[in-house]
GURO-919514 format. One record per atom (N, C-alpha, C): residue number from 0; residue in one letter; x, y, z. Coordinates in steps of 0.2 Angstrom, whole numbers, plus 5000, padded with zeros to 4 digits. Layout:
REM GURO-919514
NODE pos code    X    Y    Z
NODE NUM    A    X    Y    Z
...
END
This chain:
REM GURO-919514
NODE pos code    X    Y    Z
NODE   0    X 4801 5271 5220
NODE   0    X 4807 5273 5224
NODE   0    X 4808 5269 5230
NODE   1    X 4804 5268 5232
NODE   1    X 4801 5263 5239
NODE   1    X 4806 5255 5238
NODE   2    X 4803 5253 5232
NODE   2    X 4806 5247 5233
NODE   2    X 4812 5248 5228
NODE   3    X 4815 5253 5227
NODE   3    X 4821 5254 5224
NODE   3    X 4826 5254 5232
NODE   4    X 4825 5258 5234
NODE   4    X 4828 5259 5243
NODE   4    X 4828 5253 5245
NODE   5    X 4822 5247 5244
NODE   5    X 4823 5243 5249
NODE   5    X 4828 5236 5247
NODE   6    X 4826 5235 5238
NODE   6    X 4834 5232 5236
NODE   6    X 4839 5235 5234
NODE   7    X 4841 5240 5238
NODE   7    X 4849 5242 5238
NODE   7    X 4848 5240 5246
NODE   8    X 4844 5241 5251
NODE   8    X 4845 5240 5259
NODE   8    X 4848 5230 5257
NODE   9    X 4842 5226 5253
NODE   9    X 4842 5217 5254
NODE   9    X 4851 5219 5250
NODE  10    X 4853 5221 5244
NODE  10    X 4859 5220 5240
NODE  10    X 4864 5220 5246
NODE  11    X 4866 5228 5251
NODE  11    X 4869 5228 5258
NODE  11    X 4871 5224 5260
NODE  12    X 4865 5222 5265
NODE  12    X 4864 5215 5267
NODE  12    X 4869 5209 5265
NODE  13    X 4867 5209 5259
NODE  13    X 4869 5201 5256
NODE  13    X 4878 5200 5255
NODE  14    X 4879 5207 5254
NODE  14    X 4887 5209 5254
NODE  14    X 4889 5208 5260
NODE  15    X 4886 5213 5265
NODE  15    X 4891 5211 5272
NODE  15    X 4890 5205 5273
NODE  16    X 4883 5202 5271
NODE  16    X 4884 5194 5275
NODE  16    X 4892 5189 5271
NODE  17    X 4893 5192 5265
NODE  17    X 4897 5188 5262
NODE  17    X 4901 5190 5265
NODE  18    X 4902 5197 5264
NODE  18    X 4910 5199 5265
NODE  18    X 4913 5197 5272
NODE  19    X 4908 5196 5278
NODE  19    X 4909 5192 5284
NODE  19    X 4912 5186 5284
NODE  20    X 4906 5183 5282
NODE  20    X 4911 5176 5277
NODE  20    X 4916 5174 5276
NODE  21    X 4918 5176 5271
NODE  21    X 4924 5177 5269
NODE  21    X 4930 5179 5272
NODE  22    X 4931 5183 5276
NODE  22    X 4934 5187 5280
NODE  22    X 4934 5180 5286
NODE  23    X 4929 5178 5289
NODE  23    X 4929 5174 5292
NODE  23    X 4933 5168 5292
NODE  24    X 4931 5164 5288
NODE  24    X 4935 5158 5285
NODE  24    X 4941 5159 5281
NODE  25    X 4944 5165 5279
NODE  25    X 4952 5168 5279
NODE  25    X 4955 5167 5285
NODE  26    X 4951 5169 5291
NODE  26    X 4955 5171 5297
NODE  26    X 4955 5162 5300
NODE  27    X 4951 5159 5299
NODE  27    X 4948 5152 5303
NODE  27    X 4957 5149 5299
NODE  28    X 4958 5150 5291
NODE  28    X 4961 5143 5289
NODE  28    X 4967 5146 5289
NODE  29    X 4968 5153 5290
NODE  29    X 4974 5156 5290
NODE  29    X 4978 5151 5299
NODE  30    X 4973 5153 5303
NODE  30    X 4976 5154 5310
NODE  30    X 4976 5145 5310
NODE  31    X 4973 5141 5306
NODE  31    X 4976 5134 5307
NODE  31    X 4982 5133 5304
NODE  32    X 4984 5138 5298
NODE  32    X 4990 5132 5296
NODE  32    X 4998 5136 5297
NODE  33    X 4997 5141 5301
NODE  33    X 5001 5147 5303
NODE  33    X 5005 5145 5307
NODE  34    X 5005 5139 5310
NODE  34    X 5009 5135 5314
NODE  34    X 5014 5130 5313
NODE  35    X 5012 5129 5308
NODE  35    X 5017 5125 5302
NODE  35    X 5021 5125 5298
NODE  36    X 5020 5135 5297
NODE  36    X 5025 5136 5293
NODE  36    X 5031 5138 5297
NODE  37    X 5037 5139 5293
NODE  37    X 5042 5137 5297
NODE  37    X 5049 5140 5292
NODE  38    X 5054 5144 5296
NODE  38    X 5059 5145 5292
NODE  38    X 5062 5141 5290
NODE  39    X 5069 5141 5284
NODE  39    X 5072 5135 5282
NODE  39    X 5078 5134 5285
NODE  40    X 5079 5139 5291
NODE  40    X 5083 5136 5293
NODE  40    X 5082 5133 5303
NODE  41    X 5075 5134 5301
NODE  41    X 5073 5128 5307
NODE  41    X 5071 5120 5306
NODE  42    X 5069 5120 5301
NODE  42    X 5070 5112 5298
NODE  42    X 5075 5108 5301
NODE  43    X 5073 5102 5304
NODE  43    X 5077 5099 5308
NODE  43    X 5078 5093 5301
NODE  44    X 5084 5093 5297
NODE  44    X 5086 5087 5293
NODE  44    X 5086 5081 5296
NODE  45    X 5085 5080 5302
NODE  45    X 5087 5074 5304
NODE  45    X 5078 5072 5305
NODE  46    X 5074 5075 5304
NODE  46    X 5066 5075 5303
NODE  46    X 5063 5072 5297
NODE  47    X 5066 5066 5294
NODE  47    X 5066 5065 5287
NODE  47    X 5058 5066 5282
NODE  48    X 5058 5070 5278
NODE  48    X 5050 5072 5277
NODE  48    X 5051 5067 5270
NODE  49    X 5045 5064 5268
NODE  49    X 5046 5060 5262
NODE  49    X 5047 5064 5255
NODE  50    X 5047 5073 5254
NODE  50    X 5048 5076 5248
NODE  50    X 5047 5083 5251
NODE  51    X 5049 5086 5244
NODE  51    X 5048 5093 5245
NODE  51    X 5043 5096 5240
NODE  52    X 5039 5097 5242
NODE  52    X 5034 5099 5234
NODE  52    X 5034 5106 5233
NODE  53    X 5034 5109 5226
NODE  53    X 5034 5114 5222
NODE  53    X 5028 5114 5219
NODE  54    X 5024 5120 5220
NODE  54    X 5018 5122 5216
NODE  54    X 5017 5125 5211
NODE  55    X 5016 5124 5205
NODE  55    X 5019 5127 5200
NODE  55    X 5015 5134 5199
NODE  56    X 5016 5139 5194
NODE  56    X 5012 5143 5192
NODE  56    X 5017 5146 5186
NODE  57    X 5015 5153 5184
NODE  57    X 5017 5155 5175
NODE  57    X 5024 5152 5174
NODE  58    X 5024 5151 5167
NODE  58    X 5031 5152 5162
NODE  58    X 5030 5154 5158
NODE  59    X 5036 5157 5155
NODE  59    X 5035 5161 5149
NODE  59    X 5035 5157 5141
NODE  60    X 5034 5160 5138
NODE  60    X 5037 5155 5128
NODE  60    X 5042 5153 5130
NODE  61    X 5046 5157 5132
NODE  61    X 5054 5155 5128
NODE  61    X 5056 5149 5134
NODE  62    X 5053 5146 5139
NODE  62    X 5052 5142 5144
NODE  62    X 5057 5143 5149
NODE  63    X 5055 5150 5153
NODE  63    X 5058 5151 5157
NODE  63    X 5055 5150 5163
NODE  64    X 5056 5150 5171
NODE  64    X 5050 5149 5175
NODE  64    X 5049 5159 5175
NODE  65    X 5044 5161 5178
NODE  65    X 5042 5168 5180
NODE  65    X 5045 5171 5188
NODE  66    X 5046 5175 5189
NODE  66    X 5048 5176 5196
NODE  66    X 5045 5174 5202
NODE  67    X 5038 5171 5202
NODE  67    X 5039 5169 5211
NODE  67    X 5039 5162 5205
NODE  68    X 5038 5157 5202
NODE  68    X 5040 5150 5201
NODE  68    X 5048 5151 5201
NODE  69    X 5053 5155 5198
NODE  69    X 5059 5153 5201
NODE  69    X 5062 5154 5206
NODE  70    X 5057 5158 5212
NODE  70    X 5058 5160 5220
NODE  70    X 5056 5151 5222
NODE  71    X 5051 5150 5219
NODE  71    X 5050 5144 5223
NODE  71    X 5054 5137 5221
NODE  72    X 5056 5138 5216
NODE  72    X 5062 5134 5215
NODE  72    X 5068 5132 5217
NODE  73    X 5071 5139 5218
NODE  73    X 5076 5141 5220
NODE  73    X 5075 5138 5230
NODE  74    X 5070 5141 5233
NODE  74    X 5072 5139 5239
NODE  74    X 5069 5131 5241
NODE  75    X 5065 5128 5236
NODE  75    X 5066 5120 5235
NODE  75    X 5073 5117 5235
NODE  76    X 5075 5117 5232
NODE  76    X 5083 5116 5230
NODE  76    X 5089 5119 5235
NODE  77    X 5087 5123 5238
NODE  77    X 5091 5124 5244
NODE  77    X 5091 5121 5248
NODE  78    X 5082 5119 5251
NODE  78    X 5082 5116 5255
NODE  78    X 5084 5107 5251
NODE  79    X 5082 5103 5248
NODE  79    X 5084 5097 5244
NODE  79    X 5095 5096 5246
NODE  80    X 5095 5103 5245
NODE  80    X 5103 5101 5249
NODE  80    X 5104 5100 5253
NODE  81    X 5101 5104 5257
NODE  81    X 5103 5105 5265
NODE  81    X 5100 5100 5268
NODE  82    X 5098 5094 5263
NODE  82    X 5094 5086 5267
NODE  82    X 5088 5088 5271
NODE  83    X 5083 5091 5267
NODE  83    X 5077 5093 5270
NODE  83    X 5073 5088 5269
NODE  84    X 5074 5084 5262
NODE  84    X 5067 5080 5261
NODE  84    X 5073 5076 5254
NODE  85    X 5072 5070 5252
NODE  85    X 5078 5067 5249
NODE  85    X 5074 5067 5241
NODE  86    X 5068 5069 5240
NODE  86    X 5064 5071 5233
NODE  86    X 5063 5078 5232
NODE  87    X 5061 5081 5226
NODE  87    X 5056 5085 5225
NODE  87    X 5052 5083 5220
NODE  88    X 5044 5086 5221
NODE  88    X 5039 5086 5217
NODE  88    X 5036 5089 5216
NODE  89    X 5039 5093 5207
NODE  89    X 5037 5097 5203
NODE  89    X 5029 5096 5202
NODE  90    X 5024 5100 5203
NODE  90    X 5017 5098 5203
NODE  90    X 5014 5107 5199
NODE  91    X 5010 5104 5191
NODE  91    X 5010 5109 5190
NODE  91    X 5004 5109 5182
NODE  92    X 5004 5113 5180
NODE  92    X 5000 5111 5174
NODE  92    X 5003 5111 5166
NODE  93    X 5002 5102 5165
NODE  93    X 5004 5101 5160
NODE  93    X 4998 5098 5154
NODE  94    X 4992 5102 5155
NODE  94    X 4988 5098 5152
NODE  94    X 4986 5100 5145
NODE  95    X 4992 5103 5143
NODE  95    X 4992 5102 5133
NODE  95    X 5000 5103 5133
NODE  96    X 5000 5103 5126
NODE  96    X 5008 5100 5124
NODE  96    X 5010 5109 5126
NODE  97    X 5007 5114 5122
NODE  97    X 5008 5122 5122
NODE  97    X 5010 5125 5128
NODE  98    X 5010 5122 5136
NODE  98    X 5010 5125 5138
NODE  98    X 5014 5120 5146
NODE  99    X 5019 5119 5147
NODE  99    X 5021 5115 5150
NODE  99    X 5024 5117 5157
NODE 100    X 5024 5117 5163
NODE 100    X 5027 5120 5168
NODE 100    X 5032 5116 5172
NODE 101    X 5029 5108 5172
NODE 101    X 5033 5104 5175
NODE 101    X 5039 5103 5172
NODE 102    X 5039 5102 5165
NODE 102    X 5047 5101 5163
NODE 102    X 5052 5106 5163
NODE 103    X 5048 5112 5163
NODE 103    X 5052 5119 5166
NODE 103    X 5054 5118 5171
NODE 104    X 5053 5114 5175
NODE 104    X 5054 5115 5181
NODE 104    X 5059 5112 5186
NODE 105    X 5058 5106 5180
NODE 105    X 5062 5098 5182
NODE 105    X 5068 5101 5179
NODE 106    X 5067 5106 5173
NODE 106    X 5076 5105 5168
NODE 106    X 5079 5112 5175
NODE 107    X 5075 5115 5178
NODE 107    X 5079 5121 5181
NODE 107    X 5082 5118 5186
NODE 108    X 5079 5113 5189
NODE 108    X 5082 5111 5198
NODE 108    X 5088 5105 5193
NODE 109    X 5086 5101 5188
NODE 109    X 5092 5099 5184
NODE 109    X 5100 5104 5182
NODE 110    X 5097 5107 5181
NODE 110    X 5103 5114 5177
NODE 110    X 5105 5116 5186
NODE 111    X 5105 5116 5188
NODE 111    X 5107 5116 5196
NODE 111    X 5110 5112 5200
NODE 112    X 5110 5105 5199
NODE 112    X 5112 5099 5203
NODE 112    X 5109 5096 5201
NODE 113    X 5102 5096 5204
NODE 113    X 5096 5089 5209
NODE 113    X 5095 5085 5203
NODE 114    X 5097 5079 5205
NODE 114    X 5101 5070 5201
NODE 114    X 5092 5070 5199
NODE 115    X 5091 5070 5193
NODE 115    X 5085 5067 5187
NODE 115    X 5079 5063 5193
NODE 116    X 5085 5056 5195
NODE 116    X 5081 5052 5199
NODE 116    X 5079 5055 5206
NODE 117    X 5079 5062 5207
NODE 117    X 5077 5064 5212
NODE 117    X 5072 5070 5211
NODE 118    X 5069 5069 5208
NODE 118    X 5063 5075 5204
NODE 118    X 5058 5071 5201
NODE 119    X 5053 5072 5203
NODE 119    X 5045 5069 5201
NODE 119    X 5041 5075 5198
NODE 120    X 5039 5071 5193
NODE 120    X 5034 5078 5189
NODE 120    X 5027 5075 5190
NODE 121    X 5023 5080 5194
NODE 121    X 5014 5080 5192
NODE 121    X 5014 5084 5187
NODE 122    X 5011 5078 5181
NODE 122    X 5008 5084 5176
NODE 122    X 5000 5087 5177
NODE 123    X 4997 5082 5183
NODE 123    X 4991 5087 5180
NODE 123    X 4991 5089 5189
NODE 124    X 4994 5093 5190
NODE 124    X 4997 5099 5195
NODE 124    X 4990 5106 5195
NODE 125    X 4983 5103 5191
NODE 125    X 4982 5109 5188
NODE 125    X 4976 5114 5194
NODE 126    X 4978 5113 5200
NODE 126    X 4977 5116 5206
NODE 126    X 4980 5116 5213
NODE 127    X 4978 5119 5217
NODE 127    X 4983 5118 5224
NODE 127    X 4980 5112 5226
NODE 128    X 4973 5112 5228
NODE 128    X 4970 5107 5229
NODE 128    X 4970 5099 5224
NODE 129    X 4973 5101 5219
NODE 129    X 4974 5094 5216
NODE 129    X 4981 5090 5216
NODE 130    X 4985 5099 5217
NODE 130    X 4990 5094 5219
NODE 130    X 4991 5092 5223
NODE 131    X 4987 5094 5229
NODE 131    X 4989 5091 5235
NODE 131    X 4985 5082 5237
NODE 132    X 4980 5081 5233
NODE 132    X 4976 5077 5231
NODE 132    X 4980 5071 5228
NODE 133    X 4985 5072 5223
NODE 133    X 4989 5069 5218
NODE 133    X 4993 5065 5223
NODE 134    X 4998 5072 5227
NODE 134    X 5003 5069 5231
NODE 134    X 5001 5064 5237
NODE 135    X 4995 5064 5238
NODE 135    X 4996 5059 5243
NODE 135    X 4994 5053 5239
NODE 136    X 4988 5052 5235
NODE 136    X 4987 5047 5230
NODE 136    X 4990 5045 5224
NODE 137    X 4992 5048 5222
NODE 137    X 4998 5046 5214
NODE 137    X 5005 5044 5219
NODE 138    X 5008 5051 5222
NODE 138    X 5016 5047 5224
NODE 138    X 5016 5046 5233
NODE 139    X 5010 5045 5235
NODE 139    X 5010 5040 5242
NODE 139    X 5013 5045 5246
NODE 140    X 5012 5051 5246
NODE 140    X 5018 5055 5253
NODE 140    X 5014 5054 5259
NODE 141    X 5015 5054 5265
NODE 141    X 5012 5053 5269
NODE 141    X 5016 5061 5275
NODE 142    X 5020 5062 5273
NODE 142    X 5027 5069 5274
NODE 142    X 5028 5071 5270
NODE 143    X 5025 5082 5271
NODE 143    X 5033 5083 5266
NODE 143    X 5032 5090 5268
NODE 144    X 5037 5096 5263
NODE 144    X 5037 5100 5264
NODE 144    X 5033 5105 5258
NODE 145    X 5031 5107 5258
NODE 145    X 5028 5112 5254
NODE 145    X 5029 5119 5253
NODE 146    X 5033 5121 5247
NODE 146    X 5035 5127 5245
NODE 146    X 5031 5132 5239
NODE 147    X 5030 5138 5243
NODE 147    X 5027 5144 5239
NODE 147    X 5026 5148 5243
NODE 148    X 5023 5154 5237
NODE 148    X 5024 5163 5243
NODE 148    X 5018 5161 5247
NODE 149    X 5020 5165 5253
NODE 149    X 5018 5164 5258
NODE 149    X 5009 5166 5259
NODE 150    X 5009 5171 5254
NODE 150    X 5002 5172 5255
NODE 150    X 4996 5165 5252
NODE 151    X 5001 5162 5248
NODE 151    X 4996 5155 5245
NODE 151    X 4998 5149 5251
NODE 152    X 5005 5150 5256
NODE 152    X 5008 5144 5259
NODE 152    X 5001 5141 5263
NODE 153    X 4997 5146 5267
NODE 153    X 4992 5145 5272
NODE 153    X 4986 5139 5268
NODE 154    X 4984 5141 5263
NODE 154    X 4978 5136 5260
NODE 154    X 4983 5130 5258
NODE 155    X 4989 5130 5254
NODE 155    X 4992 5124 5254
NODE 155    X 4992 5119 5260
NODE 156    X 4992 5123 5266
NODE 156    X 4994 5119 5268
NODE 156    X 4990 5116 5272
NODE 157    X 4983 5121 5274
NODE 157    X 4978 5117 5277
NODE 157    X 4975 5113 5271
NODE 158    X 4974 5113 5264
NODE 158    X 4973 5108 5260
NODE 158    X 4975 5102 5263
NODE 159    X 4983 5103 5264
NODE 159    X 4986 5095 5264
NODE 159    X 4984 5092 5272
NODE 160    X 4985 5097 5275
NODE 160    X 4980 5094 5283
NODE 160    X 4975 5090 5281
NODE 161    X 4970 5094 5278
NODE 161    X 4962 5090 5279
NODE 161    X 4963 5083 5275
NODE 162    X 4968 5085 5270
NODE 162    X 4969 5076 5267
NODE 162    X 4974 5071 5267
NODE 163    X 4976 5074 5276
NODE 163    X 4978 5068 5280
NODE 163    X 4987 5068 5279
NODE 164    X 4988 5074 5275
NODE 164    X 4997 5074 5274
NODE 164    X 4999 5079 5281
NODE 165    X 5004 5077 5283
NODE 165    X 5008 5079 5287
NODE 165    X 5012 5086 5285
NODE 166    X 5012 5090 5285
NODE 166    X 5015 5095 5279
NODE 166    X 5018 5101 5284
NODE 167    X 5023 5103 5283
NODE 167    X 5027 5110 5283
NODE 167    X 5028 5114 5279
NODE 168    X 5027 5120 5279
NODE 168    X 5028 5125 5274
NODE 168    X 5032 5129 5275
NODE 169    X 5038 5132 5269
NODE 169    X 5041 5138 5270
NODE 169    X 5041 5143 5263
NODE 170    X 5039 5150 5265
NODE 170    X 5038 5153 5263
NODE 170    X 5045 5154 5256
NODE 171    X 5044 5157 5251
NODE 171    X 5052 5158 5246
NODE 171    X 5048 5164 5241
NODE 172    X 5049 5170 5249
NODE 172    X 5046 5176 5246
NODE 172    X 5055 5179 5248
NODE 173    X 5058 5180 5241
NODE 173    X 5064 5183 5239
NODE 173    X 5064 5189 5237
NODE 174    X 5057 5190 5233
NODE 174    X 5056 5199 5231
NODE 174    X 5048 5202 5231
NODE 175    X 5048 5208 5230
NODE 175    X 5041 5211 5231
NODE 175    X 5039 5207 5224
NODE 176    X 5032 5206 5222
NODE 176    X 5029 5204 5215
NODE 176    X 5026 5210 5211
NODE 177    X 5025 5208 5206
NODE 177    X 5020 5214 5207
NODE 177    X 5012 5210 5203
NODE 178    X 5007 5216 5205
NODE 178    X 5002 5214 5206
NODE 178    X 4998 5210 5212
NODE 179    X 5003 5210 5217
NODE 179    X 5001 5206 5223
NODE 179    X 4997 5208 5227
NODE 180    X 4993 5215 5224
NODE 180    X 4986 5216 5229
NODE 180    X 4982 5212 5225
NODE 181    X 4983 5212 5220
NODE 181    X 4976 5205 5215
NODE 181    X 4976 5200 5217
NODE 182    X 4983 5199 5217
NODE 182    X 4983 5191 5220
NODE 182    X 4982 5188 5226
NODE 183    X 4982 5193 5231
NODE 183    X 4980 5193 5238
NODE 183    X 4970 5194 5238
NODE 184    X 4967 5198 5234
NODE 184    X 4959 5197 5231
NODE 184    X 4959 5191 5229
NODE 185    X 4963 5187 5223
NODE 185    X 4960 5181 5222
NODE 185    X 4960 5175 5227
NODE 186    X 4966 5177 5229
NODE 186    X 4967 5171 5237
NODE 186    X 4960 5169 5242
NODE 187    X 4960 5176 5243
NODE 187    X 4953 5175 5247
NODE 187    X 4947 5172 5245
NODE 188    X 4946 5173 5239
NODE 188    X 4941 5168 5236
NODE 188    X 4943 5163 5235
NODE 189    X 4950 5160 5232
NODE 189    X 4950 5153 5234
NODE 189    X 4952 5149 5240
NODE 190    X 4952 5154 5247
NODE 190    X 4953 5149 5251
NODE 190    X 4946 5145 5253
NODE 191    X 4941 5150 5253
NODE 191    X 4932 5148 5253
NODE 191    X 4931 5144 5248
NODE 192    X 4933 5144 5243
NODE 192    X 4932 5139 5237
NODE 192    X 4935 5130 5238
NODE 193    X 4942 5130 5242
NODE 193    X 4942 5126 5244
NODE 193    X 4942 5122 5252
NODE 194    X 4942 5127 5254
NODE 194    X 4939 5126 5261
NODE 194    X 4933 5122 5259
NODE 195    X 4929 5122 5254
NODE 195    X 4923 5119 5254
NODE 195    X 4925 5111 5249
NODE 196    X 4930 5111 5245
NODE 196    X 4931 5104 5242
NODE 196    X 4936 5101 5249
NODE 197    X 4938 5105 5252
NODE 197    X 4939 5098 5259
NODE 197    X 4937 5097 5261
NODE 198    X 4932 5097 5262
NODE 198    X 4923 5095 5265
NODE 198    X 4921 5090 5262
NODE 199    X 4920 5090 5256
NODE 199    X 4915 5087 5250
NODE 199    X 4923 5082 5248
NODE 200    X 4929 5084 5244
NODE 200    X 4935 5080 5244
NODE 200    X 4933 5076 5238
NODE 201    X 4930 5080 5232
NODE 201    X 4931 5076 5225
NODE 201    X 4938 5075 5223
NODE 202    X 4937 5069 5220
NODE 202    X 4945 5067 5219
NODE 202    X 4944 5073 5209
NODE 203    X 4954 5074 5209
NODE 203    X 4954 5077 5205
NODE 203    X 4953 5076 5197
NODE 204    X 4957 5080 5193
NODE 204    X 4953 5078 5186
NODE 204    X 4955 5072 5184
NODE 205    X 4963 5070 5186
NODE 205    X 4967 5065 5182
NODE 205    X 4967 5060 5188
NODE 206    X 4967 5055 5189
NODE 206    X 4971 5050 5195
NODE 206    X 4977 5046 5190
NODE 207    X 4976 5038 5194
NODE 207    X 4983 5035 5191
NODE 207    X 4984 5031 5195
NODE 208    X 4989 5024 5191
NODE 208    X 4993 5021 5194
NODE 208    X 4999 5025 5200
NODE 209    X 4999 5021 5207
NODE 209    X 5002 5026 5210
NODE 209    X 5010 5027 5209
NODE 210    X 5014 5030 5210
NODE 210    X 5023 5031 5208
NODE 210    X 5025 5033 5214
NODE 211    X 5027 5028 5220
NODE 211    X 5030 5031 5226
NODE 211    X 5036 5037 5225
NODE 212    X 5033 5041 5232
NODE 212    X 5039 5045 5229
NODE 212    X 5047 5043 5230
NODE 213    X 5047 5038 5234
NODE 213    X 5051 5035 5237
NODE 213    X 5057 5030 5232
NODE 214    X 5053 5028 5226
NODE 214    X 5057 5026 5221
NODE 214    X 5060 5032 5215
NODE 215    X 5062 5031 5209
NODE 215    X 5064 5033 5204
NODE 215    X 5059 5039 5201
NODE 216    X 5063 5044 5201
NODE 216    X 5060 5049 5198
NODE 216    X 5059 5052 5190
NODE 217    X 5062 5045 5187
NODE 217    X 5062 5046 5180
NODE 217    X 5057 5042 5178
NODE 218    X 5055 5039 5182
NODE 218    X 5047 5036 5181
NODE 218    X 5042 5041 5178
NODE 219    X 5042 5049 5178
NODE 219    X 5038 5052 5178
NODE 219    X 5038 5058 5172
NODE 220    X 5045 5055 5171
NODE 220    X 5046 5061 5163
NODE 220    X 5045 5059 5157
NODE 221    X 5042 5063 5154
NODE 221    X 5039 5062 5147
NODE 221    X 5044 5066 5143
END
């Protein structure tokens, strides 16, 4: 019974030290990148950013984007009018034929206006961390804006700090989600997960010739 009591007392331990941790480094990368996000109607247009990136996440069979991927859509493409950034860069997971997000993504901001030659697809988009990895090494951004719900904007965006991009974020949270207390449990363990590969900074699964974003975006469509 003795040493039953005292490994529940070391298990305790081990939990508060993690859950401090965590909770810690939440607060550390929250409070760096909380400064940089920014409404869309305080974007100064005349600040010219090199792109507006989209982070992708669910579609459905029938290839529709999911609720927050067409929140994030949706306020990419507003800003993209309103001359926020003169690209976007669908980034997203396209790593089998069955399962595509960036062409979802590219025909939605197409079926909308935004001219072919101004939309860039990352097909191997298959992390926040990678895509932010991509964009500066595959299409050279050196600026841009970065779009998603607000509670993943924070790790986006200190991602793109530590790997040297210039970055802005605004939130295109349009409705409640649901299941968003899971998603807010997951978040926190990826912001520690990659809090730790911007440290270390292996490069992603895919590299490549690089595709400025700065030229033709039908460079990139398959």
């Amino acid at each position: 019974m003795k040493h039953i009591r005292r490994l529940i007392y070391i298990i305790l331990i081990v939990a508060t030290a993690v859950s401090a941790a965590v909770l810690s480094l939440n607060i550390y990368v929250k409070s760096k990148a909380s400064s940089h996000i920014a409404a869309p109607n305080d974007i100064d247009s005349k600040e010219q950013y090199d792109c507006i990136l989209v982070l992708g996440c669910g579609v459905y069979p029938d290839g529709t984007p999911s609720p927050m991927l067409s929140d994030r859509l949706r306020q990419a493409i507003e800003l993209y009018k309103a001359g926020a950034a003169p690209k976007i860069i669908m980034s997203g997971d396209h790593g089998k034929k069955s399962y595509d997000e960036v062409n979802i993504m590219r025909n939605y901001a197409i079926e909308r206006g935004v001219p072919k030659e101004d939309i860039f697809m990352d097909h191997a988009g298959f992390s926040t961390y990678e895509s932010m990895y991509r964009a500066k090494e595959i299409f050279c951004v050196k600026s841009m804006i970065t779009v998603t719900q607000k509670y993943h904007l924070y790790r986006a965006l200190y991602i793109a700090e530590s790997l040297g991009i210039s970055a802005l974020g605004v939130a295109s949270n349009y409705r409640p989600y649901a299941r968003q207390s899971l998603r807010e449990i997951r978040e926190a363990a990826a912001i520690c997960k990659d809090f730790a590969l911007c440290i270390i900074k292996p490069e992603p699964t895919f590299l490549g010739e690089a595709i400025p974003v700065s030229g033709d975006g039908n460079a990139t469509a398959d």
